[in-house]
C-alpha positions in Angstrom: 68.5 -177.1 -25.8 65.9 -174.2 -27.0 65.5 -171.4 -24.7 61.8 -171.7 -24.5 59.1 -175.1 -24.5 56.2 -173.0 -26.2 56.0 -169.6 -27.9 52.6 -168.9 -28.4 50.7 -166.6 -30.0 47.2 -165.1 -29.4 44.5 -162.7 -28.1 44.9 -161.2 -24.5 41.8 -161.4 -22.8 41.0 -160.2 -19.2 37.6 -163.2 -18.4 35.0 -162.0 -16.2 33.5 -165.7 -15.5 30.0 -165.6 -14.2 27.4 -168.2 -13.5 23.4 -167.7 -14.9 20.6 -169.8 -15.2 19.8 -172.0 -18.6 16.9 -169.1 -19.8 19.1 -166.2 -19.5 20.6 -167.3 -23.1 17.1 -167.5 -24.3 16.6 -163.9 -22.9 19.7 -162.2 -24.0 20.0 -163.5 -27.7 23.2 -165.2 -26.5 23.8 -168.5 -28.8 24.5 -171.2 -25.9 27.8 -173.7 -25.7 30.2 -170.9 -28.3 32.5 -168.2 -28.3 30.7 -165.0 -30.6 32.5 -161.8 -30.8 31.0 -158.6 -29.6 31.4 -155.2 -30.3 32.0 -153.3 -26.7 28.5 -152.0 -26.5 27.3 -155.3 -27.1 29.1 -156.8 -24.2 28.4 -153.8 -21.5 24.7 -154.7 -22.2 25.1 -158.4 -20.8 27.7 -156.8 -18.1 24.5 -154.8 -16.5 22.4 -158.3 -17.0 24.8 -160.1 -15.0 25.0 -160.2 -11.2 28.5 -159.1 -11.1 28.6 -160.5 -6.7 28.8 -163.7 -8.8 31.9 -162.8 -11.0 35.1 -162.8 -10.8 38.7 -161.3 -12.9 41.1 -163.5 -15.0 44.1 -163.4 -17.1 42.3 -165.6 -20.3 42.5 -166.2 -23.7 43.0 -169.8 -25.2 47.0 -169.2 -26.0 47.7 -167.3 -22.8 46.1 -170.1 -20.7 47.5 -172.9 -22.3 51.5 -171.0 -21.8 50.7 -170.2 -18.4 49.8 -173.9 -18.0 52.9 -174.9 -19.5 54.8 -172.7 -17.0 53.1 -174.2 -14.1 54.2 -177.4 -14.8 57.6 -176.6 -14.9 58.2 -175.7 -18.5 59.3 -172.3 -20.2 57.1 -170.4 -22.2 57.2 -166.4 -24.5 53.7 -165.1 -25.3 53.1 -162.6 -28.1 50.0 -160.9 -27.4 48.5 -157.1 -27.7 47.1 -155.2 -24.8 46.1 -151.5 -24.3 47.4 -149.1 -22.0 44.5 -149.5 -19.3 44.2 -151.0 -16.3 43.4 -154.5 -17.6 46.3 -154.2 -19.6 48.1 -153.5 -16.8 46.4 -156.9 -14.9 46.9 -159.2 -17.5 50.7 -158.5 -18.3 51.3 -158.4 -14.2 49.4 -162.1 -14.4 51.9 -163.0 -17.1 54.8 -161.9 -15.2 53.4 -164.1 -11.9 53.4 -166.8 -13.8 56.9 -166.7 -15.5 55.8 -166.3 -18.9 58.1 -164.0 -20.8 56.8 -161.4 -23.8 57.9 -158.9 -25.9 55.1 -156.4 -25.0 55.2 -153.4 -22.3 52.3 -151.9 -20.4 54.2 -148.6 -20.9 54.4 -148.6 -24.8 51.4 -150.2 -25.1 49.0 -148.6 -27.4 45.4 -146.3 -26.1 42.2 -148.3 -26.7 40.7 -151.0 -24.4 42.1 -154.5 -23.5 40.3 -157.0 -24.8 37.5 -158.8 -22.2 35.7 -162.2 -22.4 32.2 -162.3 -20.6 32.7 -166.2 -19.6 28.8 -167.4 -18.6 28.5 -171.1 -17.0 25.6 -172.7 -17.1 23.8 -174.9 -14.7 25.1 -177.7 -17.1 28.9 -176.9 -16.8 28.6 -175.7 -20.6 30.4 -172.0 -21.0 29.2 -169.6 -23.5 31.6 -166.7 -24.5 31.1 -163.4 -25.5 34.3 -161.7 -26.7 34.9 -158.3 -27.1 38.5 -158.1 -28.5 39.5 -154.5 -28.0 43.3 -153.5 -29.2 43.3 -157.5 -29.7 42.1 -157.5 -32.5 45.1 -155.4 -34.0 47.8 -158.5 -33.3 49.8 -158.2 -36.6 52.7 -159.8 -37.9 54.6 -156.9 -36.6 54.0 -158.2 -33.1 55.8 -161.5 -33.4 59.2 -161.7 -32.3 61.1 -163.7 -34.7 64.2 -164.6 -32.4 62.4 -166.0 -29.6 60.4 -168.4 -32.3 63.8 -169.4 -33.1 64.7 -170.2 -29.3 61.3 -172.5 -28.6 60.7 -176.4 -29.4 57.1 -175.4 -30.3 55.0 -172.5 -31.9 51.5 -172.7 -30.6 48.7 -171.1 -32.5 45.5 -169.6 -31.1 42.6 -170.5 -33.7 40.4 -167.9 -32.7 42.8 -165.5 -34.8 42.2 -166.2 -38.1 38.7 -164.2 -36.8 40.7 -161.2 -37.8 42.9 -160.3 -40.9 45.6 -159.1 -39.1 45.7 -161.8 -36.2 45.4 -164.6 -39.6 48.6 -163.0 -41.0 50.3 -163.2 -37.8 49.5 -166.7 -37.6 50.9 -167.6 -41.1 54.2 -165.0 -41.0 54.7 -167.1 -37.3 54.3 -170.3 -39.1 56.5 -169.6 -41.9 59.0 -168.5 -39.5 58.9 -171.4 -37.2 59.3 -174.0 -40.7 62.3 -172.1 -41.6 63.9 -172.5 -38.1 62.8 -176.3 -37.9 60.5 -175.2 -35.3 57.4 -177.3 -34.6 54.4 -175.8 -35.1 51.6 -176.3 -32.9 47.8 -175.3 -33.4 44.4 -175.3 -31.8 41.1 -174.7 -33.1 40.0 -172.8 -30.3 36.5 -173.3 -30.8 33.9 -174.9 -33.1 32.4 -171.3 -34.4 35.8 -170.6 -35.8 36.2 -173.8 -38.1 32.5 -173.6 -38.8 32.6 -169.9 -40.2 36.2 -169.1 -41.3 36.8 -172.9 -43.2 38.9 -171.2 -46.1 41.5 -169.5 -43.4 41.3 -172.8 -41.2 42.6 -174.8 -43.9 45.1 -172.7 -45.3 46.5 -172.2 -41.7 46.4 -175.8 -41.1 48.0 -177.2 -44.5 49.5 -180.5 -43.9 52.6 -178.9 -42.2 51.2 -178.6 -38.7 52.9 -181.0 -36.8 50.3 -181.3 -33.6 47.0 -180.3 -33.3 44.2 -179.8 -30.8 40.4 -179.8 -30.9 37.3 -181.8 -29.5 35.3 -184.4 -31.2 32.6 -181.7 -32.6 36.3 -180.1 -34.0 37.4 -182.5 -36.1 34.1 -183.7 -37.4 33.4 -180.4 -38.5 36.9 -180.0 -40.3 37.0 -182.9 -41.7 33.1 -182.8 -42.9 32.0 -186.2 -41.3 29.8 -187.2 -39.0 31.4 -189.5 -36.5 34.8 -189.7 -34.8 36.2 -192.7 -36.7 35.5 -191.0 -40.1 37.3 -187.9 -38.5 40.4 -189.0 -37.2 41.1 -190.9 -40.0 41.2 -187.8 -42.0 42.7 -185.2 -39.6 45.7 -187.5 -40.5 45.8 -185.8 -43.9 45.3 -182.1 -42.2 47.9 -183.1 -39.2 51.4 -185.1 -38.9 50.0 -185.7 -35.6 46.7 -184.6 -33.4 44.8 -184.6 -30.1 40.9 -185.3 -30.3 39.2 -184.5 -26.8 36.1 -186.1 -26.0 35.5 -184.8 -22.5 33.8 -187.0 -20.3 35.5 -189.5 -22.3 38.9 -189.2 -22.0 41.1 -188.2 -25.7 42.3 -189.9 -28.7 46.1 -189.0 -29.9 47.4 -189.6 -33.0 51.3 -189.5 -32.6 52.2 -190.5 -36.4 51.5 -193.9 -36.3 49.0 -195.0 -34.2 46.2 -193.6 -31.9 46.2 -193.7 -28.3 43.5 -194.1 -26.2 43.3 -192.0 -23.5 41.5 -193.4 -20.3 39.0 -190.2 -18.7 39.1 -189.5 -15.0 35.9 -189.5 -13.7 34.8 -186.1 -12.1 31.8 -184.4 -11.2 31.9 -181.1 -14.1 31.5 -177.5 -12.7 32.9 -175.5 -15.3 33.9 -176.9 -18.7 36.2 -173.1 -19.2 39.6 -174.0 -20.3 39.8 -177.6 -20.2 41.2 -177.7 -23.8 43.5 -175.1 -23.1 44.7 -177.2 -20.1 45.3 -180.4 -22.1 47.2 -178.7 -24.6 49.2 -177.1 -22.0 50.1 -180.3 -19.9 50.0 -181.9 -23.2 53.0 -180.0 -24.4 54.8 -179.6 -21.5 54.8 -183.4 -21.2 56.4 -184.1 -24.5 58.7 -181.3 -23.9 59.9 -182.8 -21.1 60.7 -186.5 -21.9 57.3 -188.2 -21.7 55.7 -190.3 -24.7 52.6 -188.8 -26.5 50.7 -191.7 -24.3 52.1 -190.0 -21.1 51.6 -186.7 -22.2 48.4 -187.8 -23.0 47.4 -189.3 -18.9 49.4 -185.8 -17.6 46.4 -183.6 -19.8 43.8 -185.6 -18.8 44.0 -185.5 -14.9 45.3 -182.0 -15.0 41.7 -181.0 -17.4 39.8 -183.4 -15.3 40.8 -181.2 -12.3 40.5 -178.1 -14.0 36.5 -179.0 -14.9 36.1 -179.7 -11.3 36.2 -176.4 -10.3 35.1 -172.4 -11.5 38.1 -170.8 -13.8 40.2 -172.2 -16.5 43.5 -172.8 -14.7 45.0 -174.5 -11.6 46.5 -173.3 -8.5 50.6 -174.3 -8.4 49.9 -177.2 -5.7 47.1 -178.4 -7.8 49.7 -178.6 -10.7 51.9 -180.1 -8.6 49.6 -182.6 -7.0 49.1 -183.4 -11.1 52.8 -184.8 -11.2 53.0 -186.1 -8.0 49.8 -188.2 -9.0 50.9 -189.6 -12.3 54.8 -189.1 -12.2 55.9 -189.0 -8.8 57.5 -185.4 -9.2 
């Protein structure tokens, strides 16, 4: 039995989550429904737009939400990350440590600079727009991986928004190779739709055909795969994936699991936020696999816990919430 469900790798990112109106985009130059990276003076400009009475502080990033989920639900999770030695360096490894996930990183030794933050906007619409400014981030190197804890984990799980950087796209691939060598299963998200959209070459060559699970939503896929509809692009994520999970929000998920899809049946809430509902279904996702539970299982376990995490501002769940997940569907 592996020491760890998940090691995952990717940016630490403090969220400030805020809610505007649809015209401040419009206003601010901000392209609506992405994630864009920001250089720091960029971001303290929309800061000072903001009303910050509205706001609120978060351990974020994709990876790190999607191994605290894993946590949450009972699993065991390592997170390679890089954080300065500043106070929200100082938060985000203390939110780590609340929420059981283990890393080879200290606030102490941690390098001068600033942590990397994520001005997370909701709109009216319960789209969130991101504005990322990566900070010591954006440093994550293969030197930051730690190669015997990838040997102790089921699953490697990769954070797409790093092949944004050089170094973060070398960690990604040193991690991979590592995890094929150990017979480790490698796990990826896309992250986002900017990052398949303007870094295709480093997308592909992370992807291969030697991921063994992937995540991304409809517009995802169909950007990856160059189509224009979701039957076109799941039947060719099957040549970029051994096996995949489409989300379609209000619509519930499509999983591949090797052989055949599985529908997944969408529980019907009122959306708030949209923040971190992929995160959350990859979490829940592979703690359900991890744990016993089919890929159609998994599958109903990611959908309520997303559906409940879209119900409400922030990109995670409170422990009874998780809970109340398994009690639901599983009868934990």
């Amino acid at each position: 039995m592996s020491k760890y469900d998940v090691y995952g790798i990717g940016n630490a990112i403090v969220d400030i989550v805020t809610e505007v109106d649809h015209d401040f985009f419009e206003v601010n130059g901000i392209e609506k429904g992405v994630m864009t990276l920001v250089d720091e003076h960029r971001q303290l400009h929309l800061m000072k737009a903001i009303d910050m009475k509205r706001s609120r502080m978060s351990g974020g990033g994709s990876a790190g939400n999607t191994v605290v989920a894993v946590n949450q639900f009972g699993g065991k999770t390592f997170f390679s990350c890089q954080v300065a030695h500043d106070e929200l360096g100082k938060f985000f490894l203390e939110d780590l440590k609340r929420n059981g996930v283990d890393t080879n990183i200290t606030w102490e030794t941690c390098p001068e600079g600033h942590t990397g933050k994520c001005l997370v906007m909701t709109s009216p619409d319960a789209q969130r727009t991101m504005n990322t400014f990566l900070g010591v981030s954006s440093f994550l190197s293969p030197e930051h991986i730690d190669e015997a804890a990838i040997r102790q984990s089921s699953y490697i799980y990769l954070e797409g928004y790093l092949v944004a950087s050089p170094k973060g796209f070398e960690a990604m691939k040193e991690a991979k190779k590592i995890a094929e060598r150990n017979r480790v299963y490698t796990s990826l998200t896309f992250s986002d739709a900017s990052m398949v959209k303007y870094f295709a070459a480093q997308m592909e060559e992370i992807v291969g055909a030697s991921v063994d699970l992937l995540f991304c939503n409809e517009e995802e896929a169909m950007i990856f795969t160059g189509t224009d509809n979701l039957h076109d692009a799941r039947e060719k994520m099957k040549f970029a994936a051994k096996r995949f999970a489409i989300t379609l929000g209000a619509n519930g998920a499509l999983i591949f699991d090797g052989d055949t899809f599985i529908e997944i049946e969408p529980y019907k809430v009122r959306a708030i936020d949209t923040n971190g509902a992929g995160d959350m279904f990859a979490g829940a996702f592979l703690y359900g696999i991890t744990h016993g539970h089919s890929y159609a299982e998994a599958g109903k376990i990611a959908s309520l816990a997303s559906s409940r995490v879209v119900s409400q501002f922030g990109p995670r769940l409170q422990p009874d919430q998780v809970k109340k997940v398994l009690t639901d569907l599983v009868g934990y």
